[in-house]
N, C-alpha and C positions, 0 to 999 in steps of 0.2 A: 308301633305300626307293623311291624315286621310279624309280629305274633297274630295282627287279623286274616294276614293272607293264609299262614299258618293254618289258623280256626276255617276261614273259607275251602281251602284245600281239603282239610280233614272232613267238611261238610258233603263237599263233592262228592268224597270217597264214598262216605256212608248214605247217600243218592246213586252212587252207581251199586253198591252190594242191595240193597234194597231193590233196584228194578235189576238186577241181574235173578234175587230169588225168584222174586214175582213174574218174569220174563225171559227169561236166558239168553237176556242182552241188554248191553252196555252202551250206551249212546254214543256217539262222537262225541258230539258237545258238551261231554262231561268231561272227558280226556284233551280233548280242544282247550277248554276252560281252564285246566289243568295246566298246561303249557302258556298259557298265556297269562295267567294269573304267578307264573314263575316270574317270567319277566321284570316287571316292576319289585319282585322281589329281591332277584340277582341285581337288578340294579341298584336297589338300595342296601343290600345288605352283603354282596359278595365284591369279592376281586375279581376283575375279569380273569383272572388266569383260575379261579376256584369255578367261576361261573363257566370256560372251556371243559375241566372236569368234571364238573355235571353232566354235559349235553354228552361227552364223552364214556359217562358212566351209562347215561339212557341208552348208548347207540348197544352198546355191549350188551344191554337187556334186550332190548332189540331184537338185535340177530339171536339169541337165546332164546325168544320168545316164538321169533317169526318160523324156526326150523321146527316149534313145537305145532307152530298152524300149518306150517307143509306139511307137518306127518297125520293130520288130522286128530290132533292129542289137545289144542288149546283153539279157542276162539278168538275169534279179529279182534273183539271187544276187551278181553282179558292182555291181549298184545299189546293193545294202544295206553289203555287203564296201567298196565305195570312199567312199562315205558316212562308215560308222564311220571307216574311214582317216583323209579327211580328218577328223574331229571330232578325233583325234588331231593331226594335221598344223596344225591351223589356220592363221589367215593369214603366219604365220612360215616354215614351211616347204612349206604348200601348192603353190605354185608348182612347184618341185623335185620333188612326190611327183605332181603331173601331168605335169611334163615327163619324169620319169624313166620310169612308168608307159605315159605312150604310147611312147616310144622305146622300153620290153622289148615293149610289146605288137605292137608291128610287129615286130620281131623274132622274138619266137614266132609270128607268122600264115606268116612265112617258114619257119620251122623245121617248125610244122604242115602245111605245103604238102609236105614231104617222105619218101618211104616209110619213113626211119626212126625218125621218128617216131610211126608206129604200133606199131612194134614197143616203145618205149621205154612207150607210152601203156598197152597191152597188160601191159608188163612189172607198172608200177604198178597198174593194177588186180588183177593174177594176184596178188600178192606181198604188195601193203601193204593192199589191202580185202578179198582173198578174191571177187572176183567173179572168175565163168565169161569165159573167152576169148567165148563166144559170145556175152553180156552185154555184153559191152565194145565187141564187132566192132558192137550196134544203136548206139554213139554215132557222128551224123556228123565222117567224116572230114575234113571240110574246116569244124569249127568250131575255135573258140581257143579254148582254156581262159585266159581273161581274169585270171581269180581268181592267175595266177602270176606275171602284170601290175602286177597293183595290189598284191602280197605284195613283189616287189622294189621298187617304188616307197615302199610303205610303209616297210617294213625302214629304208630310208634315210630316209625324213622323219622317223622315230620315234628315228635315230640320225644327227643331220644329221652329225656328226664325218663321216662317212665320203664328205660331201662336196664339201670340199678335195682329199680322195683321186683324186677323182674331174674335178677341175677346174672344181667348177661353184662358181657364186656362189651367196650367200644360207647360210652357213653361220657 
């Protein structure tokens, strides 16, 4: 049971990196979803005092996240999106869904710094939302879609198995 929410979660994630390329933004009600779909999970699968360390871990991303939307550096959408994440990750695999999460995200600010990645950006808007090329072409080109960031980094905190795979500690 505990592994549906799990797969639910991780579904969410990669619906918000998907309408974050295509759009350069993040719903609520996928972060909402997110939080609420923990719930039933904390309650079947944690101690309450494990489940205070969660909500405890989220708040610290949180405020980490929120001083990166006051300086005008991160989006509301990537705040609430890594937030839920970590409330999921809590202090068990948090570490790992930061580390992981800045290392794609620098990666994708490279990848986004290059011409073919507008066409790829382009492609996802035309194809999986139905918005106008001309639509698409007002997103700036020299933003990151963050949201695809903290969807790989989750993915993996949500399923630490995959990382041993991967060489890192904490799993």
């Amino acid at each position: 049971m505990e592994n549906l929410f799990t797969y639910m979660a991780v579904l969410l994630l990669w619906v918000a990196a998907c309408a974050d390329i295509a759009t350069r933004r993040i719903r609520n009600w996928i972060s909402l979803s997110l939080v609420i779909l923990f719930l039933p999970f904390a309650a079947l699968t944690l101690h309450w005092t494990d489940t205070v360390a969660h909500f405890l871990a989220a708040a610290a991303v949180f405020t980490l996240f929120f001083a990166g939307f006051a300086l005008r550096k991160v989006g509301g959408g990537d705040v609430k999106l890594a937030t839920a994440v970590m409330l999921w990750a809590g202090p068990e695999t948090g570490l790992d869904f930061l580390f992981l999460m800045a290392l794609s995200g620098g990666l994708l600010a490279l990848f986004f710094i290059l011409p073919l990645a507008n066409y790829g950006r382009h492609w996802i808007a035309r194809h999986l939302y139905g918005v106008m090329p001309s639509l698409a072409d007002g997103i700036a080109d020299r933003s990151v879609p963050y949201g695809v960031a903290i969807a790989i980094g989750g993915t993996f905190a949500l399923h630490p198995g995959f990382l041993p795979f991967l060489g890192l500690a904490g799993s």
